[in-house]
TORTORVO-785227 format. One line per field, with one value per residue (C-alpha): x, y, z; residue in one letter; residue number from 0. Coordinates in pm, 1 decimal. Each point is the difference from the previous one (the first is absolute). Example, Ala and Ser with C-alpha at 12.3 -4.5 7.8 and 13.67 -1.06 7.14 Angstrom:
TORTORVO-785227
px <- (1230.0  137.0) .
py <- (-450.0  344.0) .
pz <- (780.0  -66.0) .
type <- (A  S) .
seq <- (0  1) .
***
This chain:
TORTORVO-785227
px <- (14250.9  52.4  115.0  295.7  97.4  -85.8  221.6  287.5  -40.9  46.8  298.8  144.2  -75.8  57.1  351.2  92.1  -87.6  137.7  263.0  -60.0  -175.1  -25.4  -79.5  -318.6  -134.3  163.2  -227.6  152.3  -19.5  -9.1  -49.7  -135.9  -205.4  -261.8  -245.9  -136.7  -192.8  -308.2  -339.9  -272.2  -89.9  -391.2  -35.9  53.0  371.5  279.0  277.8  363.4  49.1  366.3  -9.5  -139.5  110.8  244.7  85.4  224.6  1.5  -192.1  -41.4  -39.3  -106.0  327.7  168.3  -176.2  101.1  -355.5  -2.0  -205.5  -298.0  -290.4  -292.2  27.9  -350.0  95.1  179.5  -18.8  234.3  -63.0  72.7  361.9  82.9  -15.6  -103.4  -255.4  27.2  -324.5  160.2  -385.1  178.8  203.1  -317.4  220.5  85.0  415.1  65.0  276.3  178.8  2.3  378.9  -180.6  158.6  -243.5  -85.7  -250.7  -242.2  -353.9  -129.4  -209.0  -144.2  -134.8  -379.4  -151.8  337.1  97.6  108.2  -188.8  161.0  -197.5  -125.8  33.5  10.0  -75.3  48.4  173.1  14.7  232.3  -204.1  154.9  75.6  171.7  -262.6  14.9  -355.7  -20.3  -275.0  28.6  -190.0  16.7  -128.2  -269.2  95.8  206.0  286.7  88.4  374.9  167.4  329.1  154.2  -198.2  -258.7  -371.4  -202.9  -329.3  -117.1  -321.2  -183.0  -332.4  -131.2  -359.7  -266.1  -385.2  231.5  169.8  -177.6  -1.2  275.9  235.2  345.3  252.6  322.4  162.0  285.5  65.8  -10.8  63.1  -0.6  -83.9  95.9  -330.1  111.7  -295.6  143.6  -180.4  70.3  -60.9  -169.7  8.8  -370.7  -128.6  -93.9  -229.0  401.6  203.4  -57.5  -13.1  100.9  -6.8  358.5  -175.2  -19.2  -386.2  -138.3  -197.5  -26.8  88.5  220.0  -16.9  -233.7  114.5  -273.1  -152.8  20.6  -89.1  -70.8  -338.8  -20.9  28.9  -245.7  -257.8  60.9  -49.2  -335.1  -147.1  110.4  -160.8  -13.3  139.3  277.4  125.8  33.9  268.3  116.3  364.7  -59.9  80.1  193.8  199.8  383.1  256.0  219.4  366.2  183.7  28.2  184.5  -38.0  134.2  103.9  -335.8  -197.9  -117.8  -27.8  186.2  -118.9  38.8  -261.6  -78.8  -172.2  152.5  -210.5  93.2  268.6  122.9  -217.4  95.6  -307.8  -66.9  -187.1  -353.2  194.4  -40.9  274.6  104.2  350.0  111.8  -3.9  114.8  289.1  -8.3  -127.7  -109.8  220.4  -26.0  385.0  -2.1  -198.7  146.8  -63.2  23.7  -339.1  179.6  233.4  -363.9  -24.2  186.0  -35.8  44.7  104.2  114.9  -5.6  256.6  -70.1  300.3  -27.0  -101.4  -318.0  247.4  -88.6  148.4  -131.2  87.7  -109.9  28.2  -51.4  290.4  212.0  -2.1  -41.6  -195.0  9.0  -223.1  -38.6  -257.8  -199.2  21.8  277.6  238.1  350.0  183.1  33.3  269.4  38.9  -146.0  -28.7  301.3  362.5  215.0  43.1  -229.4  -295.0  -204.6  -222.9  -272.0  10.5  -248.4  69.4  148.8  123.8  220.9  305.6  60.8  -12.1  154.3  -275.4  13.9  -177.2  -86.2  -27.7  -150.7  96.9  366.4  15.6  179.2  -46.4  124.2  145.2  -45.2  158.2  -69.5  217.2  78.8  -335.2  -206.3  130.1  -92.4  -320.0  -94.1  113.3  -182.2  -345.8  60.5  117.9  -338.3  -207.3  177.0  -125.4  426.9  -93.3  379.7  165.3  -304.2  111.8  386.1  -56.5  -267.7  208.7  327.7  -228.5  -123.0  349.6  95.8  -339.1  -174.7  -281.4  -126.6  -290.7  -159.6  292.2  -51.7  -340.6  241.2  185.1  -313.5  -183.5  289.1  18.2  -376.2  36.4  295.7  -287.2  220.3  -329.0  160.6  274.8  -229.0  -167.3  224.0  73.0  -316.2  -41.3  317.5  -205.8  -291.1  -170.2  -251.0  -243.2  317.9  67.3  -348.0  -7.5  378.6  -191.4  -254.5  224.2  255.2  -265.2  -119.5  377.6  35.6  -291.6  87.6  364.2  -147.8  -324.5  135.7  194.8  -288.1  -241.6  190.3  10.3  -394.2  -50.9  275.7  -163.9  -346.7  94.8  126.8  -309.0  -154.0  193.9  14.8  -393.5  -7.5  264.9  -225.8  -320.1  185.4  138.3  -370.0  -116.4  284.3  -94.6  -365.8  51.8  230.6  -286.1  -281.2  252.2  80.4  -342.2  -98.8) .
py <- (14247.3  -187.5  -377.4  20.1  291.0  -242.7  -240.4  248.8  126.8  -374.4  -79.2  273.3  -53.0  -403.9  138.3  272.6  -242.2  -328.7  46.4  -332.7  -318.7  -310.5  -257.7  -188.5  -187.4  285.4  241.4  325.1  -118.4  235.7  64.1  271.0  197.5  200.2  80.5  0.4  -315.7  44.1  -216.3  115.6  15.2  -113.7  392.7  43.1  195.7  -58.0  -130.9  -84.7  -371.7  -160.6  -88.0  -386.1  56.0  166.3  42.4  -202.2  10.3  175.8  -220.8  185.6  -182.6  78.5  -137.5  -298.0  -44.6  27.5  351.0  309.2  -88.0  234.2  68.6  -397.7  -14.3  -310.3  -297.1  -340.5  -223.7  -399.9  -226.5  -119.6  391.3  60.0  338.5  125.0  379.8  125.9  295.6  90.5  279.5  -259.3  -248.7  -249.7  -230.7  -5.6  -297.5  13.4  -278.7  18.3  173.6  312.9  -175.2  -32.0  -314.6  94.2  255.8  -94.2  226.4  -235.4  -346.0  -204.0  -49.4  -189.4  -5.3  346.9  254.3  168.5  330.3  205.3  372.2  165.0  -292.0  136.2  -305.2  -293.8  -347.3  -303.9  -364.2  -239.1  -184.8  290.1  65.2  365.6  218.8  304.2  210.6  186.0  310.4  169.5  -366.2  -49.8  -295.9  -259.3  -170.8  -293.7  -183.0  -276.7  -93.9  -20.6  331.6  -185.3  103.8  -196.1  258.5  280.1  167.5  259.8  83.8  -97.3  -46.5  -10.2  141.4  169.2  225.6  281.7  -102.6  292.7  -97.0  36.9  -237.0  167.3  -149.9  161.8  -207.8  -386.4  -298.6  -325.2  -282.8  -358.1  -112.1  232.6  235.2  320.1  323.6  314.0  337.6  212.8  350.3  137.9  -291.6  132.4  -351.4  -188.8  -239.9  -163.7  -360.3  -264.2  -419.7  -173.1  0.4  346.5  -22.9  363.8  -131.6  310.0  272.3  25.9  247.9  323.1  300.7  107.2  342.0  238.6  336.7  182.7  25.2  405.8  -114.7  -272.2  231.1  279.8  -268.0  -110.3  362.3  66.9  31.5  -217.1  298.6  91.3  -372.5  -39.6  350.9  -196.1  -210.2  -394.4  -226.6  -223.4  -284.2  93.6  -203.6  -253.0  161.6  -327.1  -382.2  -278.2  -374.0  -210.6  -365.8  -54.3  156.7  336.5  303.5  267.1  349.4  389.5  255.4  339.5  63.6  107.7  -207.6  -401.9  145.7  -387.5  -331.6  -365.9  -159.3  -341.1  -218.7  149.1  316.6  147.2  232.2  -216.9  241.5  31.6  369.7  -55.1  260.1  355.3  125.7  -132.1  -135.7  306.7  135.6  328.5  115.0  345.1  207.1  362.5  136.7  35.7  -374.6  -150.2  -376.6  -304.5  -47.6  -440.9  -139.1  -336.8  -208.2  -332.5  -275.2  -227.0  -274.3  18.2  226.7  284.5  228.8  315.5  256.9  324.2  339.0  181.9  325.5  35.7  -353.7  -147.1  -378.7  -134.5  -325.0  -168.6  -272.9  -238.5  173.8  320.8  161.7  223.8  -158.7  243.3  269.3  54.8  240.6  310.4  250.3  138.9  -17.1  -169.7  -391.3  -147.8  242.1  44.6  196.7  -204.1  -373.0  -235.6  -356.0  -138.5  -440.9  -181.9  -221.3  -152.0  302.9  256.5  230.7  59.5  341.5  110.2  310.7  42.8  417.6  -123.9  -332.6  -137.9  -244.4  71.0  -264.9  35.7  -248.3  -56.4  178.6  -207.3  118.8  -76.8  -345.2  -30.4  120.9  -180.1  -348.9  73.8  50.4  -285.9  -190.9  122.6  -106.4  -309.2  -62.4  5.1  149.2  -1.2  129.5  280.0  120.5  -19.6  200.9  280.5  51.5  100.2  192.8  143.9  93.4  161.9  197.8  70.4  187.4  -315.8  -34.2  -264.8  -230.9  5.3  -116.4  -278.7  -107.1  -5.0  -217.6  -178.2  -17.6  -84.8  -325.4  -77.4  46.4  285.3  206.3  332.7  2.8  42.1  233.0  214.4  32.2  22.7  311.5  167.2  -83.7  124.8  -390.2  92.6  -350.8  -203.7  159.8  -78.8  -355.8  -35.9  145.9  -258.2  -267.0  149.3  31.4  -385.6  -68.2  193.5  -179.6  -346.6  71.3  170.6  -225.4  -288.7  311.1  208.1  -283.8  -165.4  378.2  44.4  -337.3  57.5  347.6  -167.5  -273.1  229.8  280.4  -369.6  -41.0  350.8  9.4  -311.3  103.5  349.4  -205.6  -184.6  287.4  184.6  -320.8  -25.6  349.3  -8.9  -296.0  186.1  306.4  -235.8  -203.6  352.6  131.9  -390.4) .
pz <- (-15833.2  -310.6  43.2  -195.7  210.7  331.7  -167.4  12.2  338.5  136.2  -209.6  54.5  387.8  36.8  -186.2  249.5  328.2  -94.2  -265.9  -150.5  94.2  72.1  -332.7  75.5  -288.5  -274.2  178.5  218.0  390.6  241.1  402.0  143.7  247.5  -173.5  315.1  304.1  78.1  196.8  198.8  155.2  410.9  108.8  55.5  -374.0  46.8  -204.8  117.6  -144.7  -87.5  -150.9  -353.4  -108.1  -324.8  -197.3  -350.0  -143.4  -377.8  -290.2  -316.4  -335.7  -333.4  -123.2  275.9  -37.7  -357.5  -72.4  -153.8  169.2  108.3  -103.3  251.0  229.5  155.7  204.0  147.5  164.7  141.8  -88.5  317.0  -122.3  -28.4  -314.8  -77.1  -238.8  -135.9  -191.2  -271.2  -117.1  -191.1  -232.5  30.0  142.8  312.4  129.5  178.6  270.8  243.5  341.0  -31.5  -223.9  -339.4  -339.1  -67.3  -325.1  -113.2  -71.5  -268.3  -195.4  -47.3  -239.5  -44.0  -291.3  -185.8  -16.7  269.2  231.7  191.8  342.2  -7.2  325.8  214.8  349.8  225.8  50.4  203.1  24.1  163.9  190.9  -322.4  -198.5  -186.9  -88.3  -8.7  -182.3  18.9  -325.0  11.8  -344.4  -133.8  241.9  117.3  183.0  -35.0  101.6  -114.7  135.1  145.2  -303.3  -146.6  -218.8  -46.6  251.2  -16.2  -59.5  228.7  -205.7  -40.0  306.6  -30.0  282.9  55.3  348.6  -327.0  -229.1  -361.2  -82.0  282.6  -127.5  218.5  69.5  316.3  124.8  308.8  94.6  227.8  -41.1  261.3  51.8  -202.8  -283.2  66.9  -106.6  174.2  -242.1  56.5  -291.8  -103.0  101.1  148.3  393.4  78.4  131.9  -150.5  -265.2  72.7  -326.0  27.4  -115.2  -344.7  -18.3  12.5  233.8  290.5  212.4  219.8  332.6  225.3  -91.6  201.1  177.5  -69.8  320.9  55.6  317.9  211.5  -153.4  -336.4  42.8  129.4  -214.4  -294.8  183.0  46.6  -359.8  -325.2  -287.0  -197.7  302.4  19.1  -389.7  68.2  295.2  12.2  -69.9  250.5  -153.5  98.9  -26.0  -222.3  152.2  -67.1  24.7  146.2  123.3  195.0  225.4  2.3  124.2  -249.1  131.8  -202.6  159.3  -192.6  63.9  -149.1  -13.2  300.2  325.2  245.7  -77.4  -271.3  76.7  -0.2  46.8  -228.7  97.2  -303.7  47.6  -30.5  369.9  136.9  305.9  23.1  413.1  62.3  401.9  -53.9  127.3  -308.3  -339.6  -244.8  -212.4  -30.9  155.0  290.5  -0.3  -330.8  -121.8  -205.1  -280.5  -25.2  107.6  129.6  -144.5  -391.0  12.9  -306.8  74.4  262.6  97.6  240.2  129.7  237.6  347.6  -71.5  -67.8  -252.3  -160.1  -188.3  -217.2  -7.3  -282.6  92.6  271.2  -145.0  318.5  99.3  315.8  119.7  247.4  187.2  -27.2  298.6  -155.5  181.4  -226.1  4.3  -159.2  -321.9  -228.8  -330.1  -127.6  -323.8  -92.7  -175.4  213.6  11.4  194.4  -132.0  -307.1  -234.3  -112.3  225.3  -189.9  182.4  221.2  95.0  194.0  -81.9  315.4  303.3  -270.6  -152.9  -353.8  -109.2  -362.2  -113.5  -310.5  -103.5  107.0  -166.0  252.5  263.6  406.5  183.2  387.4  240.9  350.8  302.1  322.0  140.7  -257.4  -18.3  357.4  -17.6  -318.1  175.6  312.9  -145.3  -155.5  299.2  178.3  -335.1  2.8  362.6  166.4  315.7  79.4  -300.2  -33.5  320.3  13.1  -390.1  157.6  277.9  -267.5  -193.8  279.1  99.5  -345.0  24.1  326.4  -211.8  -135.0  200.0  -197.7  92.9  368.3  -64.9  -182.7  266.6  219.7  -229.6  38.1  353.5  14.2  -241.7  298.4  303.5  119.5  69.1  252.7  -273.5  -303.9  227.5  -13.1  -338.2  -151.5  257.2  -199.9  -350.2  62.9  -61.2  189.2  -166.0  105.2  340.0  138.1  -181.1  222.3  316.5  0.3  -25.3  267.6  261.9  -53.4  -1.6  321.5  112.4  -32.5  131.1  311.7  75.6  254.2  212.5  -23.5  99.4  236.2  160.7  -30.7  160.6  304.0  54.2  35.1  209.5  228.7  -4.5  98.2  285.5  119.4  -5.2  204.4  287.5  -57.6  134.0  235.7  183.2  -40.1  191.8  235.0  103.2  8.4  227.8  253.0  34.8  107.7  258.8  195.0  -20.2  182.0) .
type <- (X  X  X  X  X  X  X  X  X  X  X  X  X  X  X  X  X  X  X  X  X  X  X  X  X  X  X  X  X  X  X  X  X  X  X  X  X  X  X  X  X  X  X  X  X  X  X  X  X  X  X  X  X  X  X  X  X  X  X  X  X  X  X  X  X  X  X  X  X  X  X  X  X  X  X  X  X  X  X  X  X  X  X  X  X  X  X  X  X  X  X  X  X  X  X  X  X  X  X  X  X  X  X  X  X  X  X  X  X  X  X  X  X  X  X  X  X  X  X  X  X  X  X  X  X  X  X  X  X  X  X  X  X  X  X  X  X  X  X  X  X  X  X  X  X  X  X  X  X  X  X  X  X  X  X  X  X  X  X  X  X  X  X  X  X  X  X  X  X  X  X  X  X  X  X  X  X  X  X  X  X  X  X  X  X  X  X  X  X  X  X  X  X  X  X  X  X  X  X  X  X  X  X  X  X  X  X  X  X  X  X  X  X  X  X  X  X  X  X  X  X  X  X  X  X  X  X  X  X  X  X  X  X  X  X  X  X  X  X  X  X  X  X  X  X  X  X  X  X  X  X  X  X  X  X  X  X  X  X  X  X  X  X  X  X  X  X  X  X  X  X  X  X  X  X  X  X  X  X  X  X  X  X  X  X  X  X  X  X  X  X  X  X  X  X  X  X  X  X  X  X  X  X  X  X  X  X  X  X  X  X  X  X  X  X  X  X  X  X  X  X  X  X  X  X  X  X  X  X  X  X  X  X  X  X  X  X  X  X  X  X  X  X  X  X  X  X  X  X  X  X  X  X  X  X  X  X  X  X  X  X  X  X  X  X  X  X  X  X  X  X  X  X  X  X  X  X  X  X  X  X  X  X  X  X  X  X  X  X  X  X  X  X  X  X  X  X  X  X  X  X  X  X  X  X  X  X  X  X  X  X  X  X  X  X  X  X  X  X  X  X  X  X  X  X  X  X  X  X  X  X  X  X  X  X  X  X  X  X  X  X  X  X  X  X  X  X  X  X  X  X  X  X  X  X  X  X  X  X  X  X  X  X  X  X  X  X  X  X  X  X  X  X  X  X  X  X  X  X  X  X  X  X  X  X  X  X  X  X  X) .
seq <- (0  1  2  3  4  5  6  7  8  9  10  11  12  13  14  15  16  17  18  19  20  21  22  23  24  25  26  27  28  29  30  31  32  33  34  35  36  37  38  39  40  41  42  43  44  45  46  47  48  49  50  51  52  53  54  55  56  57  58  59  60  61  62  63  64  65  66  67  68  69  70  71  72  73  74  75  76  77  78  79  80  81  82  83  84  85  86  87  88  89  90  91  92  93  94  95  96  97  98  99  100  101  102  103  104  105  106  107  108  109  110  111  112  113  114  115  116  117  118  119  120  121  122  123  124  125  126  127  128  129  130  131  132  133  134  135  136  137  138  139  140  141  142  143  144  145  146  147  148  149  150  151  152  153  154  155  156  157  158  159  160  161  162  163  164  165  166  167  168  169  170  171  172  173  174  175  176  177  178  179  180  181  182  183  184  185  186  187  188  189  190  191  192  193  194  195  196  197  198  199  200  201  202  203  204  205  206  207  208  209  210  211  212  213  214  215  216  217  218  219  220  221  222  223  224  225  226  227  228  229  230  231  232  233  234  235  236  237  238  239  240  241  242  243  244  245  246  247  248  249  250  251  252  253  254  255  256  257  258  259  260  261  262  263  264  265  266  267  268  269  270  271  272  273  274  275  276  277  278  279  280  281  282  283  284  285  286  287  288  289  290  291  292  293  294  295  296  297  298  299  300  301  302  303  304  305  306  307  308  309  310  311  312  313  314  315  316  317  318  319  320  321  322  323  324  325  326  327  328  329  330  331  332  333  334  335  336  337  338  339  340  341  342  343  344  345  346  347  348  349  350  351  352  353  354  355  356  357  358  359  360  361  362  363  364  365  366  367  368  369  370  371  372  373  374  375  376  377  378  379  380  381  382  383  384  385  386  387  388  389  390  391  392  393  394  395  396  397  398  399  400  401  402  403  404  405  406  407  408  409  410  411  412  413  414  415  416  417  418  419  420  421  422  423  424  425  426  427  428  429  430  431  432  433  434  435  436  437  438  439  440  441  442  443  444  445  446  447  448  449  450  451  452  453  454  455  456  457  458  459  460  461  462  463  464  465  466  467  468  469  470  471  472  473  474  475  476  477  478  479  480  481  482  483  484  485  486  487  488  489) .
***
């Protein structure tokens, strides 16, 4: 199906359902219920969940006042909210306020006294201090502008005895940390990230996925010839497919393979990602033959550990908690609002989820429902270490969805921060927790203990005191009795 015929189809739909809208920022705002939300038990069954998030707009270019945009390939939003659109199509950058207006278009700059323009820029990045990062593929190089859109450097080139002599740099992806290391990820390079100094000097890589193959393959490779393992498939390290970081500097990054399809890369570059949920955060545990697994293309990390990330191949979202548990999913392929045809990235601006799709051109603005409110503020609650509010929020979200198992493991983390041991008991039996349950039990039964020791003593003592006394009126009455036989027999 063609995309201008997709394009159709939704008009024509977002026409026939809400017969208008609601302004938002010159865009078309809409509400609506597009599907069936959905989690997953600890037995791996599928079970219905309400909706965290719901769409709420979808921004064209030409709503925007920014003209159509042609192929976007990605987004991010700056910490005051200000939004950053990458049109690779029309080689240029739309900038956006917090209230989906244009503030300015960023199609060139100024280098050595004449202008400069991008080829196929790929991926984008706004620092703490507005400076804007481009990574400009077609050039083979980076970009890096100021506040104010002025040349500040340019990274191309890199060069390094880690590189082979006809290495060709085209980044598509990039970060950027508090330092001003920038980590970029290249077309064809399979040994990480590509790790650059403030200066734009390469000082090396982050992060190598690891080459696996089963114990069959290895063997077969072992008992083979030199002849059959030239015929043989390569191992080869997989590409990283995109990237993002925290506040505190770790990379967060999905790839191609389906076992650790997410890391968390701490600065030596080891995954050190929590994988405690009931199954890895990998999108979809259930699968057809022909959809296949998850297809991640982008990845977002928010505060509180929480992380969200998108799946191409069906245009759903998952987010997780820091522990690994999935929260929640939202979207999908199709041409309704609220689904898409080719989703390329994905950000927040505040709790709403902005999603771009780059056949569409347009951009898919998803706001939070009552529930996912709650459940948003009560992992944070927990992360935040408010015992009380975590618990008075699980036990709501608990209420608005009883399938949640991960949030009775909530409240019972909760309940064990409070000491209230036979009530965390409990629900980390309903979760499945089985690590926290027995951690709980331990401290239950010294609790139990300690409540029960004087009584239990006290008893021990009383009861030997008087198996002391009964053994002594025993061998006084044996002597008593003895002594009565031998005076009758005198």
């Amino acid at each position: 199906m063609s995309s201008t015929l997709l394009r159709v189809r939704r008009s024509l739909w977002i026409a026939f359902v809400c017969l208008g809208g609601i302004g938002l920022g010159g865009a078309h705002a809409i509400a609506a219920d597009t599907s069936s939300s959905y989690n997953y038990t600890y037995w791996g069954d599928t079970v219905a969940s309400p909706d965290a998030y719901e769409p709420a707009a979808l921004l064209t270019g030409k709503d925007l006042g920014a003209g159509t945009f042609n192929k976007p390939s990605d987004l991010d939003v700056a910490p005051d909210g200000t939004i950053y659109v990458l049109d690779s199509g029309n080689n240029r950058v739309v900038v956006l306020d917090a209230g989906f207006r244009l503030v300015r278009i960023v199609d060139a700059f100024e280098q050595d006294g004449a202008a400069d323009a991008f080829s196929n820029p790929q991926g984008l990045f706004v620092a703490g201090n507005k400076h804007l990062y481009i990574a400009d593929t077609g050039n083979q190089r980076i970009v890096q502008l100021d506040a104010d859109d002025r040349l500040v450097q340019i990274v191309d080139h890199p060069e390094s005895e880690l590189l082979a002599a006809d290495f060709q740099f085209k980044p598509t992806r990039l970060v950027v940390d508090k330092a001003n290391r920038m980590y970029a990820m290249a077309a064809g390079v399979f040994d990480g990230f590509m790790e650059f100094a403030s200066d734009g000097t390469f000082t090396s890589f982050v992060g190598a996925n690891k080459v696996t193959f089963t114990p069959s393959e290895y063997l077969w490779k072992m008992l083979s010839t030199r002849a059959q393992r030239s015929q043989m498939v390569m191992f080869t390290p997989t590409e990283f497919t995109n990237l993002d970081i925290d506040d505190e500097g770790f990379l967060y990054a999905t790839n191609g393979q389906r076992s650790g399809s997410v890391r968390k890369l701490n600065g030596r570059g080891n995954d050190i990602l929590k994988r405690n949920g009931y199954f890895p955060p990998e999108g979809d545990i259930r699968y057809t033959t022909a959809d296949g697994p998850a297809r991640l293309v982008d990845i977002d990390v928010t505060d509180s550990d929480m992380y969200s990330i998108l799946d191409a191949n069906r245009g759903r979202i998952f987010t997780y908690n820091g522990d690994g548990y999935l929260m929640y999913v939202f979207g999908g392929i199709g041409n309704q609002l609220g689904a898409f045809d080719t989703p390329t990235a994905i950000d927040r601006l505040g709790d709403d989820f902005l999603v771009l799709d780059k056949a569409l051109g347009e951009i898919t603005v998803f706001r939070t429902t009552e529930y996912g409110r709650t459940l948003n503020e009560a992992v944070r609650s927990y992360f935040r270490g408010d015992e009380d509010q975590a618990y008075q929020l699980f036990r709501r979200t608990i209420d608005m969805n009883a399938n949640l198992e991960f949030a009775y493991s909530g409240v019972g983390k909760a309940l064990l921060r409070q000491g209230d041991y036979a009530a965390a008991l409990q629900y980390f039996k309903r979760s499945e927790d089985r690590s926290h349950y027995s951690k709980t039990f331990l401290l239950y039964r010294k609790q139990v203990m300690r409540a029960y020791f004087p009584q239990v003593m006290t008893g021990l003592l009383v009861l030997a005191a008087l198996a002391i006394v009964w053994r002594k009126l025993r061998k006084m009455s044996g002597k008593r009795k003895v002594s009565s036989v031998e005076h009758n027999v005198v």
